[in-house]
C-alpha positions as a printed NumPy array, in Angstrom:
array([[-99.492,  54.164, -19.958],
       [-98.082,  55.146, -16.706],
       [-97.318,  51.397, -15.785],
       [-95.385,  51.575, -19.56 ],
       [-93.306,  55.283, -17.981],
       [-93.097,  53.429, -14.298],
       [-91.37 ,  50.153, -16.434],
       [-88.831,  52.17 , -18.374],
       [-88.017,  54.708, -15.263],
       [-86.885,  51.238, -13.383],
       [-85.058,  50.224, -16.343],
       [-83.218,  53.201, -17.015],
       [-82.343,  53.702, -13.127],
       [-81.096,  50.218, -13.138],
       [-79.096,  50.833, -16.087],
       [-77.208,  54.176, -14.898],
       [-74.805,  52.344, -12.969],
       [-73.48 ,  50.275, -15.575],
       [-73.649,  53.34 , -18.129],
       [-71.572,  55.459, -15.635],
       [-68.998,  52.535, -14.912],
       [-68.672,  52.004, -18.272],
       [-67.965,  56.002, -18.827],
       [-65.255,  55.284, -16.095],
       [-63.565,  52.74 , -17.238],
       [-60.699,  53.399, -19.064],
       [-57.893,  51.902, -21.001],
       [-55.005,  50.701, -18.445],
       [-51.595,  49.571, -19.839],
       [-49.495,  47.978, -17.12 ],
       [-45.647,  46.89 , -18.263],
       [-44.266,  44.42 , -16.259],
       [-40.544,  44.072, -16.427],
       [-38.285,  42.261, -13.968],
       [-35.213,  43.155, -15.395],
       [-33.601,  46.021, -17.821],
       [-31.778,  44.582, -20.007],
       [-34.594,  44.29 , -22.809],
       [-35.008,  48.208, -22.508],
       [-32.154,  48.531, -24.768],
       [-33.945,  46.009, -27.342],
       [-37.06 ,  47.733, -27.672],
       [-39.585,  45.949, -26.01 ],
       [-40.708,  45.067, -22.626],
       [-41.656,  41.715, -21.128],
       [-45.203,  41.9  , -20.484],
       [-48.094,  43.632, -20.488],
       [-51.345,  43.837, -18.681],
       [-54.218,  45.584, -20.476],
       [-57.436,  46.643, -18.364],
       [-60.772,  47.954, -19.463],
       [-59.38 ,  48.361, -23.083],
       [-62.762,  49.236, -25.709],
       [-61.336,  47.115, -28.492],
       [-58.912,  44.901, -29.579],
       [-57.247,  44.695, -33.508],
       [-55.288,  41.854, -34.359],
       [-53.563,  42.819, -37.439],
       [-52.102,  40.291, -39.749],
       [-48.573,  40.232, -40.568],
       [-47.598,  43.271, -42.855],
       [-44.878,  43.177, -45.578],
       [-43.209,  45.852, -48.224],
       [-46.407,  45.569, -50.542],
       [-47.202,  48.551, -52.329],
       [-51.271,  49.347, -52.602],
       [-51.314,  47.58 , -55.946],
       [-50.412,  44.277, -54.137],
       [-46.83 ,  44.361, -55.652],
       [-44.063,  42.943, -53.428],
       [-40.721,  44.644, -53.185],
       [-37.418,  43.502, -53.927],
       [-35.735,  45.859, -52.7  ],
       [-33.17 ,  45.951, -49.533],
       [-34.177,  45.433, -46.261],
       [-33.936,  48.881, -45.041],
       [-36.575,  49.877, -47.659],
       [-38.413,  46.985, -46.847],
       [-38.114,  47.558, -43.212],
       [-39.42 ,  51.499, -43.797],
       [-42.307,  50.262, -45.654],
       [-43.828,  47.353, -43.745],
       [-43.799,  49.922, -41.054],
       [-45.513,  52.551, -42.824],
       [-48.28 ,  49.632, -44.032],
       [-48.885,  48.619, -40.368],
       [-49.448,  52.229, -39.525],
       [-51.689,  52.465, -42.146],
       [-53.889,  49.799, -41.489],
       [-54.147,  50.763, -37.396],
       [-55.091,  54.059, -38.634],
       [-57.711,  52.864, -40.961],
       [-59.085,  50.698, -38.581],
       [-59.328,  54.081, -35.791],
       [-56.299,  52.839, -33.254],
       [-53.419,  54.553, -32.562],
       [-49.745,  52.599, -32.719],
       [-49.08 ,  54.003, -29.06 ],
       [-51.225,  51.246, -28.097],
       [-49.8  ,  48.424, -29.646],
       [-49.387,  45.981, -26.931],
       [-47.411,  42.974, -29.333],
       [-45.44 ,  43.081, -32.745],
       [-43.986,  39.659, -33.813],
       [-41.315,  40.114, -36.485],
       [-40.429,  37.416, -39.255],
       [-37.796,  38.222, -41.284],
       [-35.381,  35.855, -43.613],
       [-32.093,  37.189, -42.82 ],
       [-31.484,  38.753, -38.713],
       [-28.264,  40.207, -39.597],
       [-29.572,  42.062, -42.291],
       [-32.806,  43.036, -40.528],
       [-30.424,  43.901, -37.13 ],
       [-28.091,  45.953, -39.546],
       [-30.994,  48.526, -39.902],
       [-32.819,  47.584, -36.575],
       [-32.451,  51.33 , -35.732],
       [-35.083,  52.336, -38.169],
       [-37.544,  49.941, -35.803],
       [-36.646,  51.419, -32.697],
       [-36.958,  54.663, -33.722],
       [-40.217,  54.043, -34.622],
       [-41.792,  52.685, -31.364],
       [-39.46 ,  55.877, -30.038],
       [-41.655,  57.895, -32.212],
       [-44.983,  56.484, -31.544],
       [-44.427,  55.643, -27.709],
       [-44.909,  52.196, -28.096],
       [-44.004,  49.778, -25.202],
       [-44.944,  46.064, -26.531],
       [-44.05 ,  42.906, -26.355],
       [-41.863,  41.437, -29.296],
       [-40.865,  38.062, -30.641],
       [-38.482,  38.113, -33.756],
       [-38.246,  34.683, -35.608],
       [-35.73 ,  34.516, -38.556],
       [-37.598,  32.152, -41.24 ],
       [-36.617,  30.477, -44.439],
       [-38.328,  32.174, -46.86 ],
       [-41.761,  34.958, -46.613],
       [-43.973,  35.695, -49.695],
       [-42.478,  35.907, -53.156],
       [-39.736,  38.646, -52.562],
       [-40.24 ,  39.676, -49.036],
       [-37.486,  39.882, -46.294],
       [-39.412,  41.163, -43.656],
       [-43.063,  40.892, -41.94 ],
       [-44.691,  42.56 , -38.608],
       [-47.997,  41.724, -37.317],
       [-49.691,  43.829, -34.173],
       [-51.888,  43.411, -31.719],
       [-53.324,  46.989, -30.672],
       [-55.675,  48.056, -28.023],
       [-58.391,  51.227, -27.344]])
């Protein structure tokens, strides 16, 4: 028995350095941006994540209500709702949208989607977001939609 308590006193001795550096380490979000320019656009050219506890890749998210309807309605509304959807699901999942280190944006028309772009910056405004961003104008999204935005967020 006391070769059984000498066994597991090693182990757990050996083991409190890696329990205490992983205590210590904590998320680490590093922007790197050469230039300024893109500050005006909403996103930021890179960014270096350290330590992070998780990782959610979220698929892209549309203007689908919860009974899997898609809207047909204009962008804007669109726009408000795929937003609110991609919030949802980071919240389910236990993230917060601060740390949402990439959004990719499809959408079938840019000058409509640009017309109301304002309603997407003042959303990372509101949530503190600084990601990176690519926006791809497409041909066509599911059934009615006009615009989708997937995430990548960290903890």
């Amino acid at each position: 028995m006391k070769n059984v308590v000498k066994i597991l006193a090693i182990a757990l001795v050996s083991a409190l350095p890696v329990i205490a550096q992983t205590k210590t380490n904590k998320l680490e979000k590093k922007v790197i941006n050469p230039w300024e320019w893109q500050d005006k656009r909403s996103y930021v050219q890179a960014v270096e994540v350290k330590n992070p506890a998780g990782t959610l890749y979220v698929s892209g998210q549309t203007a689908i209500n919860a009974a899997g309807i898609s809207s047909d309605a204009d962008m804007k509304s669109q726009l408000i709702q795929t937003l609110g959807n991609l919030e949802k699901v980071i919240k389910e999942a236990g993230y917060d949208c601060k740390n949402i280190v990439r959004l990719n944006v499809y959408t079938t028309s840019e000058a409509e989607l640009f017309a109301c772009f304002d309603i997407f910056q003042d959303w990372i405004a509101r949530h503190g977001i600084r990601q990176t961003s690519t926006l791809l104008e497409v041909k066509s999204l599911f059934e009615t939609l006009k615009v989708e935005v997937e995430a990548t967020v960290v903890k």
